[in-house]
KOLVEXGU-680570 format. One record per residue (C-alpha): residue in three letters; residue number from 1; x, z, y. Coordinates in pm, whole numbers. Each point is the difference from the previous one (the first is absolute). Layout:
N
<atom><res>Ala</res><n>NUM</n><X>X</X><Z>Z</Z><Y>Y</Y></atom>
...
% end
This chain:
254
<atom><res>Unk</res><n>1</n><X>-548</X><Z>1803</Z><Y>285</Y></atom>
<atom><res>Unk</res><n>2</n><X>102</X><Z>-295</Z><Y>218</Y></atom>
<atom><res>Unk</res><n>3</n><X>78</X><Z>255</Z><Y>277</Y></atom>
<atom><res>Unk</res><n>4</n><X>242</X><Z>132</Z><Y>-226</Y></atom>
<atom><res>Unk</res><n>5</n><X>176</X><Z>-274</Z><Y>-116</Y></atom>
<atom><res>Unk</res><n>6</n><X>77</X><Z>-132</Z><Y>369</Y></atom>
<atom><res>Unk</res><n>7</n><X>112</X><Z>346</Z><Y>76</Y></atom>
<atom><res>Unk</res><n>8</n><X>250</X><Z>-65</Z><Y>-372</Y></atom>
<atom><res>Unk</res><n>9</n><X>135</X><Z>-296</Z><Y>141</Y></atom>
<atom><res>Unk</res><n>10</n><X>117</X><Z>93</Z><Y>352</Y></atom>
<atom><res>Unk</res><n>11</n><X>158</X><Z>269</Z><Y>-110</Y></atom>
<atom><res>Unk</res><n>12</n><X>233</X><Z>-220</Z><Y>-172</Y></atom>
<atom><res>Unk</res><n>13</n><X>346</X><Z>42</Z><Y>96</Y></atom>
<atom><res>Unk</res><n>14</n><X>121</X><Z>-245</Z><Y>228</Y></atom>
<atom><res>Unk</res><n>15</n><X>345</X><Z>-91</Z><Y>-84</Y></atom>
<atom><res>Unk</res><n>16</n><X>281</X><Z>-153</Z><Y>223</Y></atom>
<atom><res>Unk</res><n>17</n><X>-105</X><Z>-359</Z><Y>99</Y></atom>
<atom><res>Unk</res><n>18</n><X>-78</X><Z>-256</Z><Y>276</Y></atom>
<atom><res>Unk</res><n>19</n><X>-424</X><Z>48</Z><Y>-26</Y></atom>
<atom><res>Unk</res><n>20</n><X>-51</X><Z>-127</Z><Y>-344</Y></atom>
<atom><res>Unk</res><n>21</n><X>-245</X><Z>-328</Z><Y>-5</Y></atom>
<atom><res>Unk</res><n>22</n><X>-335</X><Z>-73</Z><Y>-254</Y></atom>
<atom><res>Unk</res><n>23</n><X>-165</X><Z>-262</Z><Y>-35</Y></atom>
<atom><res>Unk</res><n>24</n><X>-360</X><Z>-31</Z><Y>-176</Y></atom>
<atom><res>Unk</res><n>25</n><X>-100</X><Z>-288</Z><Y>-160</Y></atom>
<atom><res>Unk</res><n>26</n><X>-349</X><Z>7</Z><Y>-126</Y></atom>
<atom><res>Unk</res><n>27</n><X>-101</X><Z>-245</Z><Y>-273</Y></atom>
<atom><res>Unk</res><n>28</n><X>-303</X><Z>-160</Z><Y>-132</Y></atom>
<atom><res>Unk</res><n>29</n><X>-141</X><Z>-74</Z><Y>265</Y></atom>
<atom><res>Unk</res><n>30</n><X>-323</X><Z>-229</Z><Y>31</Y></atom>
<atom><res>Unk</res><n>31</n><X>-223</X><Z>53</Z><Y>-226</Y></atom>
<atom><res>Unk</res><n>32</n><X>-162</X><Z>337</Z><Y>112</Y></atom>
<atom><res>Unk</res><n>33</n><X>-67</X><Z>-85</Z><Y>373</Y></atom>
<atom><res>Unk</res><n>34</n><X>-104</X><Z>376</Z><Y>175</Y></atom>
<atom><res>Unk</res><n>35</n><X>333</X><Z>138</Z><Y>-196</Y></atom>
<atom><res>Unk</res><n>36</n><X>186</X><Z>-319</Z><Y>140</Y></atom>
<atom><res>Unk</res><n>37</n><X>-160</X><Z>76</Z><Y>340</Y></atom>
<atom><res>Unk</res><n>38</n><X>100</X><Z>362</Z><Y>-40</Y></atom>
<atom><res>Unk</res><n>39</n><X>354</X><Z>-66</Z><Y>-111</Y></atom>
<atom><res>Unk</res><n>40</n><X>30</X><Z>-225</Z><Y>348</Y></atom>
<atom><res>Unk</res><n>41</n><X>-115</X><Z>271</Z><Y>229</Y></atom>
<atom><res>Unk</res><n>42</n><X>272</X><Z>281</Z><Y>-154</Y></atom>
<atom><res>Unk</res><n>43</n><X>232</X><Z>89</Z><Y>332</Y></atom>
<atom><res>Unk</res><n>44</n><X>361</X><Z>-111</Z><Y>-34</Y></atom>
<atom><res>Unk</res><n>45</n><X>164</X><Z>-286</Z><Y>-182</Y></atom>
<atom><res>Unk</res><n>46</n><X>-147</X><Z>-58</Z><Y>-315</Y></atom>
<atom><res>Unk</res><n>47</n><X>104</X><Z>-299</Z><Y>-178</Y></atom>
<atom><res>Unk</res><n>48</n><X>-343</X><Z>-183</Z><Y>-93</Y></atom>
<atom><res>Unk</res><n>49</n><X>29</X><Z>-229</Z><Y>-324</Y></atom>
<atom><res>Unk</res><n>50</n><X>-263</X><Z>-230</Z><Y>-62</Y></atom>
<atom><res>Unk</res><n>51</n><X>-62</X><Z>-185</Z><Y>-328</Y></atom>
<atom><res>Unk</res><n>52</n><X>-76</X><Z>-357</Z><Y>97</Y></atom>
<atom><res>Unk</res><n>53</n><X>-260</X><Z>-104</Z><Y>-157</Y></atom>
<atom><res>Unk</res><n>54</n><X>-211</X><Z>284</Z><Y>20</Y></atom>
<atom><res>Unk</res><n>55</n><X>-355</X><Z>-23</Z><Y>145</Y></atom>
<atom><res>Unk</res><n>56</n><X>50</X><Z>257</Z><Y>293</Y></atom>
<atom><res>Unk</res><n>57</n><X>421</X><Z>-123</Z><Y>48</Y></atom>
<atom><res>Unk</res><n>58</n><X>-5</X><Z>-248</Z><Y>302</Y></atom>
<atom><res>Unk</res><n>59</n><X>-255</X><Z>209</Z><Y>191</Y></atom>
<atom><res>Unk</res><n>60</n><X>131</X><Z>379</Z><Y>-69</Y></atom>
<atom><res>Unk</res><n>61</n><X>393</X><Z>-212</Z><Y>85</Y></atom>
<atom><res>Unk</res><n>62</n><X>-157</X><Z>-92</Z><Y>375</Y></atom>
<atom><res>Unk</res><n>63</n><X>-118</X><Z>373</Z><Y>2</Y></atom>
<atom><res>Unk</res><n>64</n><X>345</X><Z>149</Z><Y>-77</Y></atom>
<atom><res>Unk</res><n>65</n><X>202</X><Z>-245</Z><Y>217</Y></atom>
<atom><res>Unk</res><n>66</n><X>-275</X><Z>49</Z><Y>305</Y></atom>
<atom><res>Unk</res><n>67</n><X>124</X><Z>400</Z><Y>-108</Y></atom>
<atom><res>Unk</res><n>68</n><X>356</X><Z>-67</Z><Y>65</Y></atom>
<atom><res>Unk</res><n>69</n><X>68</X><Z>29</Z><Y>-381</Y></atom>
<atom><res>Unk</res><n>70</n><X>260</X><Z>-228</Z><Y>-210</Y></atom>
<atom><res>Unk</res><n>71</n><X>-227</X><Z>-170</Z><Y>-223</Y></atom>
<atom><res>Unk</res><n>72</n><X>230</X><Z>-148</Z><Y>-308</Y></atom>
<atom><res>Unk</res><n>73</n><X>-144</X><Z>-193</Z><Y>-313</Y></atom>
<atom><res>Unk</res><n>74</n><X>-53</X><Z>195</Z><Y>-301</Y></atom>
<atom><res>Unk</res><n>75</n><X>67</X><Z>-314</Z><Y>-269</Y></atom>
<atom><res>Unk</res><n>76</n><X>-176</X><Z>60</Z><Y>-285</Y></atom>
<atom><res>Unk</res><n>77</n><X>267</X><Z>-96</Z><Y>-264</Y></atom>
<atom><res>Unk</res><n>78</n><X>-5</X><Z>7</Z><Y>-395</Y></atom>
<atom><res>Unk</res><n>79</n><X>49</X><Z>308</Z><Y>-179</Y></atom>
<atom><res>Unk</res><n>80</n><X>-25</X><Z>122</Z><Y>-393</Y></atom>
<atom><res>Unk</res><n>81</n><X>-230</X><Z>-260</Z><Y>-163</Y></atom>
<atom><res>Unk</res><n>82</n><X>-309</X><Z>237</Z><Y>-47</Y></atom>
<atom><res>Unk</res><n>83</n><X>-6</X><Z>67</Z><Y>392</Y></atom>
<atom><res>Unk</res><n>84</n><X>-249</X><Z>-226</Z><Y>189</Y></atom>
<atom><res>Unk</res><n>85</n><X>180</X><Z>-234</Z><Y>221</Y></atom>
<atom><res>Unk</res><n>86</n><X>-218</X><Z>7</Z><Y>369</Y></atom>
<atom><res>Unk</res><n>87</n><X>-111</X><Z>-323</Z><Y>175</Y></atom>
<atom><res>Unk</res><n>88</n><X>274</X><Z>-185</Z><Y>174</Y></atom>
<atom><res>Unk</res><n>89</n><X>282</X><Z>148</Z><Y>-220</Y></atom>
<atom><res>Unk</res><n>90</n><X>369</X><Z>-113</Z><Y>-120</Y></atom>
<atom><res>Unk</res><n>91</n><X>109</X><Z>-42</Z><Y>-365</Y></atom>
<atom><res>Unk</res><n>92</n><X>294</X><Z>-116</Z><Y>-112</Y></atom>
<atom><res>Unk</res><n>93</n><X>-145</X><Z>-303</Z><Y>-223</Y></atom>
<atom><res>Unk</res><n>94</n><X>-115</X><Z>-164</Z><Y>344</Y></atom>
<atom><res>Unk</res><n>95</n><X>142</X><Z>-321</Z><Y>74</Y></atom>
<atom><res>Unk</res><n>96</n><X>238</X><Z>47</Z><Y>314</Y></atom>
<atom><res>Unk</res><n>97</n><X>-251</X><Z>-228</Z><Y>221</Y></atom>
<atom><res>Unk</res><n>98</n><X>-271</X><Z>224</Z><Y>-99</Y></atom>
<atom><res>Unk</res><n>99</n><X>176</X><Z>293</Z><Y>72</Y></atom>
<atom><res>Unk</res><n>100</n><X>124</X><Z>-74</Z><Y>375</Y></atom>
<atom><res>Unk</res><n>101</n><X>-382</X><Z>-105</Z><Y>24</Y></atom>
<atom><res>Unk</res><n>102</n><X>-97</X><Z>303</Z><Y>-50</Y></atom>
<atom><res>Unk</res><n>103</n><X>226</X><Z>211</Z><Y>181</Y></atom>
<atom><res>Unk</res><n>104</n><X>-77</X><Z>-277</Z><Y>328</Y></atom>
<atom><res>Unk</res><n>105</n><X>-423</X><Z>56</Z><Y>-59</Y></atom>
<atom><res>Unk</res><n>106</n><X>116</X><Z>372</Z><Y>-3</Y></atom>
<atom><res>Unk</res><n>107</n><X>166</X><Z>-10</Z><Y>339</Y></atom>
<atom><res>Unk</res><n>108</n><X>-266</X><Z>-232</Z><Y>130</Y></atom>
<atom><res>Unk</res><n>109</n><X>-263</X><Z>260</Z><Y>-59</Y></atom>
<atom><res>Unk</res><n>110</n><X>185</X><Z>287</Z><Y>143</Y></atom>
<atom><res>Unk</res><n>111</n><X>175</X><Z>-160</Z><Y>268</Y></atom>
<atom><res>Unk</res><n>112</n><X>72</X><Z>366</Z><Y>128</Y></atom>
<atom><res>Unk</res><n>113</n><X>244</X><Z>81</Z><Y>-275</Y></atom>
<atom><res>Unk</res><n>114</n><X>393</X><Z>12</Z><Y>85</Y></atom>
<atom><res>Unk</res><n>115</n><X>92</X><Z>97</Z><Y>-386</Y></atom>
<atom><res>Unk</res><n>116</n><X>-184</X><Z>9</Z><Y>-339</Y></atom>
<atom><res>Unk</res><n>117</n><X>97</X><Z>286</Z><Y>-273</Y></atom>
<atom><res>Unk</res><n>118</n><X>-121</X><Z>-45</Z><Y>-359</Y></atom>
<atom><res>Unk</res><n>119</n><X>-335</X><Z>125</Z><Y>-96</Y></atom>
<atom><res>Unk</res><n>120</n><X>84</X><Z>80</Z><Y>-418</Y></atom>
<atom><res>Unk</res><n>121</n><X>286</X><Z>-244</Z><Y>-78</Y></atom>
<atom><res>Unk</res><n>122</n><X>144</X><Z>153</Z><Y>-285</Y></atom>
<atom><res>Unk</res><n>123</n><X>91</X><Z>-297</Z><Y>-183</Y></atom>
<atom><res>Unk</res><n>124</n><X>1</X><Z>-244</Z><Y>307</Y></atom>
<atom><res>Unk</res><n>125</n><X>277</X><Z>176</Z><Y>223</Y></atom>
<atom><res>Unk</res><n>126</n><X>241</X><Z>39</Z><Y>-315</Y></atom>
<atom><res>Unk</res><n>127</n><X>-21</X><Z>-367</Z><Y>-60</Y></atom>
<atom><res>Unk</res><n>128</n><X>312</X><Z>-175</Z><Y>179</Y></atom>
<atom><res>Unk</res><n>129</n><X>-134</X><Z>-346</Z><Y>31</Y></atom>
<atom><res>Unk</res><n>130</n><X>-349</X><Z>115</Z><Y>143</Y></atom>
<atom><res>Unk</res><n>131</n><X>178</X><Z>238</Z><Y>211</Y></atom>
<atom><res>Unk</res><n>132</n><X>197</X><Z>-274</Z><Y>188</Y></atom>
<atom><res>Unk</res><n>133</n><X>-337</X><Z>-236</Z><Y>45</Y></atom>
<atom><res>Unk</res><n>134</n><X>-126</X><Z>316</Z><Y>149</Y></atom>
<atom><res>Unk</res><n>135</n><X>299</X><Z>72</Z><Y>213</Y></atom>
<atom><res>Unk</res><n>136</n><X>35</X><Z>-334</Z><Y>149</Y></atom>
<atom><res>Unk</res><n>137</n><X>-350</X><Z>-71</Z><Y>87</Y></atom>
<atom><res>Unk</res><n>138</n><X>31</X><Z>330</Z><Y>199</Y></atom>
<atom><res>Unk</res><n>139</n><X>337</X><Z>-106</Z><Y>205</Y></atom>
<atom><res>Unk</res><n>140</n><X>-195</X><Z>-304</Z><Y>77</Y></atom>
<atom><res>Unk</res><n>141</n><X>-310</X><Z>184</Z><Y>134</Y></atom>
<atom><res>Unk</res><n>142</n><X>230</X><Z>261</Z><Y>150</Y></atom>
<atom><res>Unk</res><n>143</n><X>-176</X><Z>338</Z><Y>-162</Y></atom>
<atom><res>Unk</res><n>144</n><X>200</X><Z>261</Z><Y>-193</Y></atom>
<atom><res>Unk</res><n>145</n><X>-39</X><Z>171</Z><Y>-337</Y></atom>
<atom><res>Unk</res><n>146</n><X>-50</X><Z>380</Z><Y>-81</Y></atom>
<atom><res>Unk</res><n>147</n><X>42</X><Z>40</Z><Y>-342</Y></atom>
<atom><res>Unk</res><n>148</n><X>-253</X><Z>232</Z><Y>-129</Y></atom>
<atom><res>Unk</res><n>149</n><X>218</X><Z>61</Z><Y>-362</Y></atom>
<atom><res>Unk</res><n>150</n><X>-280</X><Z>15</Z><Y>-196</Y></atom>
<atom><res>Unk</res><n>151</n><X>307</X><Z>-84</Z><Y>-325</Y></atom>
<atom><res>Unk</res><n>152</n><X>372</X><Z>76</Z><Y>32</Y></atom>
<atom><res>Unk</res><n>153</n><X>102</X><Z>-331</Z><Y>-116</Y></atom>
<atom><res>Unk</res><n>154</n><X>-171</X><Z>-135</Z><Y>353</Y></atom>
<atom><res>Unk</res><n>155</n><X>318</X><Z>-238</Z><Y>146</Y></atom>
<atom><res>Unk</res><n>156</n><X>-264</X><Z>-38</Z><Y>316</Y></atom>
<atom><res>Unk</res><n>157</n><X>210</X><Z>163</Z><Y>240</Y></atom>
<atom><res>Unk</res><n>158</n><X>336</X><Z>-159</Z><Y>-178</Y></atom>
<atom><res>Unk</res><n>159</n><X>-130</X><Z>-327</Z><Y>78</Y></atom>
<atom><res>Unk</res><n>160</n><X>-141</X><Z>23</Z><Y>339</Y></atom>
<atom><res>Unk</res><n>161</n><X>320</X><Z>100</Z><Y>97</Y></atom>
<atom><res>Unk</res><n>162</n><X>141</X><Z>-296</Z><Y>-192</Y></atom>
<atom><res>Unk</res><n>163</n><X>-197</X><Z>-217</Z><Y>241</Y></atom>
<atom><res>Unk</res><n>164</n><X>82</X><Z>182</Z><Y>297</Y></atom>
<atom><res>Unk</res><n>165</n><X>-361</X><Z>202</Z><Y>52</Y></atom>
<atom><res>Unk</res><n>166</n><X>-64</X><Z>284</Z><Y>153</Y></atom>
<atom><res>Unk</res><n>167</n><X>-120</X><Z>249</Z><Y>-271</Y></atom>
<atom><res>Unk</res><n>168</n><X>-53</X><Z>390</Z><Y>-128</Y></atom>
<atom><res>Unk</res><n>169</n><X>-140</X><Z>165</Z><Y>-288</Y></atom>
<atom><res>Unk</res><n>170</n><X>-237</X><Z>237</Z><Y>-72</Y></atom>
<atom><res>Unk</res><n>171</n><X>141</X><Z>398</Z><Y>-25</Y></atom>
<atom><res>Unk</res><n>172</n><X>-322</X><Z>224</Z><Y>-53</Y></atom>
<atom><res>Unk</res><n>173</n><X>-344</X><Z>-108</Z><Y>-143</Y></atom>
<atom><res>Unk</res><n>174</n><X>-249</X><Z>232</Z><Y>208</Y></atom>
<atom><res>Unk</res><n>175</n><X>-320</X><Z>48</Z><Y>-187</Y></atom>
<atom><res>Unk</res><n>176</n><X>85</X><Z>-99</Z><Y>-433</Y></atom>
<atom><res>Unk</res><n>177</n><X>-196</X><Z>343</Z><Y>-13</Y></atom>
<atom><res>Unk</res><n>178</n><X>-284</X><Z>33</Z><Y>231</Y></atom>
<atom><res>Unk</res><n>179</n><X>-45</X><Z>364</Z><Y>72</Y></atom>
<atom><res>Unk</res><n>180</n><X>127</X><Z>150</Z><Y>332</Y></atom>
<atom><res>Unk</res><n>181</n><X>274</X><Z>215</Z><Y>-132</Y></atom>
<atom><res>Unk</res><n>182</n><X>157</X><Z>-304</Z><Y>-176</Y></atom>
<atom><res>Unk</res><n>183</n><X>-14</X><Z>-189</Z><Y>299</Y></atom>
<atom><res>Unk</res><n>184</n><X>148</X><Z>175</Z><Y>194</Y></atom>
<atom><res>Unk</res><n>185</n><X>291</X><Z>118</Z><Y>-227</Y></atom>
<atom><res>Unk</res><n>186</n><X>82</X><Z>-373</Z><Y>-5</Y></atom>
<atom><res>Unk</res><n>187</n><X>-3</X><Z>-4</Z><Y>389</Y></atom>
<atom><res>Unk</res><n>188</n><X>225</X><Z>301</Z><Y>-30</Y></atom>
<atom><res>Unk</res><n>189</n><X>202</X><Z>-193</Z><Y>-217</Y></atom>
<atom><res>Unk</res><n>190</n><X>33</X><Z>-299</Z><Y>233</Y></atom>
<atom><res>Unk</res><n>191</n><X>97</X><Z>247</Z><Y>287</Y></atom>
<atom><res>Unk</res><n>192</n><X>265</X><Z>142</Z><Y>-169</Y></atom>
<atom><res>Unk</res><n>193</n><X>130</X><Z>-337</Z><Y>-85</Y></atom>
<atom><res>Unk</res><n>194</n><X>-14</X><Z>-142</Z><Y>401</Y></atom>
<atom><res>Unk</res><n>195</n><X>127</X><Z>312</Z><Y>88</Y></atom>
<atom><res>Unk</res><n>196</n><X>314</X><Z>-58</Z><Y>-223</Y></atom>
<atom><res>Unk</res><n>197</n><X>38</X><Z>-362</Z><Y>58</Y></atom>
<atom><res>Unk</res><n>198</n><X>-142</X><Z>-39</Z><Y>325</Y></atom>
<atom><res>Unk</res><n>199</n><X>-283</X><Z>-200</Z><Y>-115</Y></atom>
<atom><res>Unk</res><n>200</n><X>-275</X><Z>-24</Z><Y>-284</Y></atom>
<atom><res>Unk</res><n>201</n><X>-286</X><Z>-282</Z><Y>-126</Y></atom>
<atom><res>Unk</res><n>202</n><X>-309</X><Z>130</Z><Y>-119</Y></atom>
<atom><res>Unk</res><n>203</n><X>-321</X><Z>-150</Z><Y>-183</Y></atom>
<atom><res>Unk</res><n>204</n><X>-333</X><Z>117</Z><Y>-54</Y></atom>
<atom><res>Unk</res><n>205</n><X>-334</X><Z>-180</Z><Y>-45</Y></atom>
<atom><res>Unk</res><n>206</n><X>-360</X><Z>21</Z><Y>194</Y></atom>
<atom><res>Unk</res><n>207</n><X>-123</X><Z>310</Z><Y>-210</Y></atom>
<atom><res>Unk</res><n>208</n><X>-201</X><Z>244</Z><Y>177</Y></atom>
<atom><res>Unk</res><n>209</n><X>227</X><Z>299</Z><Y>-104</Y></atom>
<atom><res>Unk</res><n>210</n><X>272</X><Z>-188</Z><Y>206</Y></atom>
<atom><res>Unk</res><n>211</n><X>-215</X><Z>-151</Z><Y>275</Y></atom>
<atom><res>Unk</res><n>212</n><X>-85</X><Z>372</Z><Y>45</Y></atom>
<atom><res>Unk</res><n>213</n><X>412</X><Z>138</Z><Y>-43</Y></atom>
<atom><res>Unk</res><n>214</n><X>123</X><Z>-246</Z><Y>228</Y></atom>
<atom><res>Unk</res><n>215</n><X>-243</X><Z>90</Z><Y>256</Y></atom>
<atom><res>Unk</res><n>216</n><X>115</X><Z>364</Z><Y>48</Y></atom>
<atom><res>Unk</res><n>217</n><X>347</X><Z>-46</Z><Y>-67</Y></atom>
<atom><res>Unk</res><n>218</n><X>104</X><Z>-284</Z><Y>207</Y></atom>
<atom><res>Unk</res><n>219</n><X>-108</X><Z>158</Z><Y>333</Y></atom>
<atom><res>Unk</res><n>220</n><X>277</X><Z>294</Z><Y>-117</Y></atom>
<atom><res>Unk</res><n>221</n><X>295</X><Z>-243</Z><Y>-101</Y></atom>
<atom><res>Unk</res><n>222</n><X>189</X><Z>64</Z><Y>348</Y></atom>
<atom><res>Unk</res><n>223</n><X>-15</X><Z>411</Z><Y>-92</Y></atom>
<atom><res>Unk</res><n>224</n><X>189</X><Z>-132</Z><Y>-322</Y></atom>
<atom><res>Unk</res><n>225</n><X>240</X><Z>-204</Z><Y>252</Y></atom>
<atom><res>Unk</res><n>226</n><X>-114</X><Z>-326</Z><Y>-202</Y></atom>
<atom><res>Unk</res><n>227</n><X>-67</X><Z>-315</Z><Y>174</Y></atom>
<atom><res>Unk</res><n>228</n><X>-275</X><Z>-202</Z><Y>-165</Y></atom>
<atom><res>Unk</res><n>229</n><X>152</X><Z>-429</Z><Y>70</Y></atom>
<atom><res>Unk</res><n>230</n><X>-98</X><Z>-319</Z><Y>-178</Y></atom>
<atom><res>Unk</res><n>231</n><X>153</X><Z>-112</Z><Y>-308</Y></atom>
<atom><res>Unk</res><n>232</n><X>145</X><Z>-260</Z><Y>169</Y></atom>
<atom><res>Unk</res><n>233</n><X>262</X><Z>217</Z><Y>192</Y></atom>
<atom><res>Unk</res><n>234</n><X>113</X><Z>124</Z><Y>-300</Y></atom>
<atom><res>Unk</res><n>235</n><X>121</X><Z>-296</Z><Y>-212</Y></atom>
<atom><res>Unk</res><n>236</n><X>339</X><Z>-39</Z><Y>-109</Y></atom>
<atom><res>Unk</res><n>237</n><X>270</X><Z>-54</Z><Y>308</Y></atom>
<atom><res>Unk</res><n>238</n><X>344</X><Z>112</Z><Y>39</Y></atom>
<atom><res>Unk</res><n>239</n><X>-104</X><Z>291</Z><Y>222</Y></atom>
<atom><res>Unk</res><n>240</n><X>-271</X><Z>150</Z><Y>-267</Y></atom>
<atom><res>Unk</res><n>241</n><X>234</X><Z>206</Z><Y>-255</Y></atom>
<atom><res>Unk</res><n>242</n><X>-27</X><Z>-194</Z><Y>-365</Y></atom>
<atom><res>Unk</res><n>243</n><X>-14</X><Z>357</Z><Y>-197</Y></atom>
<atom><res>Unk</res><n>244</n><X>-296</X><Z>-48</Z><Y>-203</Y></atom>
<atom><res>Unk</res><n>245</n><X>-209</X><Z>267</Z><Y>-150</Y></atom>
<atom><res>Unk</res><n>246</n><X>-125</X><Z>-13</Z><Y>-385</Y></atom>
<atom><res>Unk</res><n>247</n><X>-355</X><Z>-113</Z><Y>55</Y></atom>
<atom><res>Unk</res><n>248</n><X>-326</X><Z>166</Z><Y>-129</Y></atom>
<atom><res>Unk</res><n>249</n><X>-39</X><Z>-108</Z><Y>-367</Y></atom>
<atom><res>Unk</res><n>250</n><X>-184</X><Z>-317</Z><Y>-10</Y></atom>
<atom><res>Unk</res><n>251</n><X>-382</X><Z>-66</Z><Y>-114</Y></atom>
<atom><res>Unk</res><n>252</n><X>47</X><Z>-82</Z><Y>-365</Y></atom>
<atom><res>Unk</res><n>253</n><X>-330</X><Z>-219</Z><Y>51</Y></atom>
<atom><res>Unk</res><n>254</n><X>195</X><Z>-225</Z><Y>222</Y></atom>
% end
């Protein structure tokens, strides 16, 4: 079946662009350490995001950065009030001190990262006055944000470039559904996107199924005329065109 579905997606037309750019930001990471491990050995840019405070985050960050991967902070922020808020995470009740605190112990552990996106958020990155604490801590440690839009009434990216950060958004979650096929009609999806627009930022998670996808298929993404590149070579900049594609629809749990 996997054969198949790699055969599917170079087939796909290839329409009239400079080669279109992906990158692949994988979430979650550092809590499952032989996923984390296997995530940092994929060939090619991925964009590894750790969650700070997670047992297995400093160690599996060294791993990735030894690997030549971007390794960005995956900030566990607060979402709907019946979703668990993970160790080391943002709400919007915090005082402000406590809030740059944590965002500095955050950096300190991972002192690989050069950018944080939001793990969850849905109620923290449509909150204006949270949004700014967050934005101004990160001018100060010099990282940039990549929204993940888990809500559309995020004003993440709004704000960073308020404050003069370097930024992005999310366009295609990878893996909502973990089954091959859906996979990889969400990779098709992102394609088609970078193809039109030149460029495309994708998000998946340490599941096996994907683990397993991204192994076969990123070895093939030259066939495709796709050039796998950090995150951080795609945030917003005058040269990068500012047509933006209607994300995936979000999580409703976040």
């Amino acid at each position: 079946m996997l054969k198949a579905l790699l055969f599917s997606l170079l087939l796909l037309p290839t329409l009239a662009t400079a080669q279109a750019r992906i990158a692949i930001i994988i979430d979650d990471l550092g809590y499952h350490r032989l996923r984390g491990e296997a995530i940092a050995r994929l060939p090619g840019a991925i964009t590894y995001a750790v969650i700070p405070q997670a047992p297995h985050g400093p160690k599996l960050a060294r791993l990735a950065h030894d690997n030549g991967k971007e390794v960005i902070l995956h900030m566990p922020m607060a979402a709907k009030s019946f979703v668990t808020l993970d160790a080391g995470g943002l709400r919007q009740d915090m005082p402000e001190e406590e809030f740059s605190s944590t965002i500095d112990e955050a950096v300190q552990r991972i002192p690989q990262a050069t950018g944080m996106n939001n793990h969850m958020g849905g109620v923290l990155t449509a909150d204006e006055t949270a949004m700014n604490h967050l934005m101004a801590r990160l001018g100060q440690h010099g990282l940039f944000f990549v929204d993940s839009r888990t809500t559309p009434l995020s004003v993440a990216e709004k704000l960073a470039r308020q404050h003069g950060l370097a930024h992005a958004g999310r366009d295609v979650f990878l893996d909502n559904q973990r089954d091959l096929a859906a996979i990889n009609a969400q990779f098709n999806r992102a394609m088609r996107i970078a193809k039109r627009r030149g460029y495309a930022i994708v998000i998946g998670h340490p599941y096996p199924e994907t683990i397993e996808y991204l192994e076969n298929i990123l070895p093939l993404l030259d066939l495709a005329e796709i050039q796998l590149v950090p995150v951080s070579q795609l945030l917003e900049r005058p040269q990068i065109a500012t047509v933006k594609e209607k994300p995936d629809q979000t999580d409703p749990a976040l």
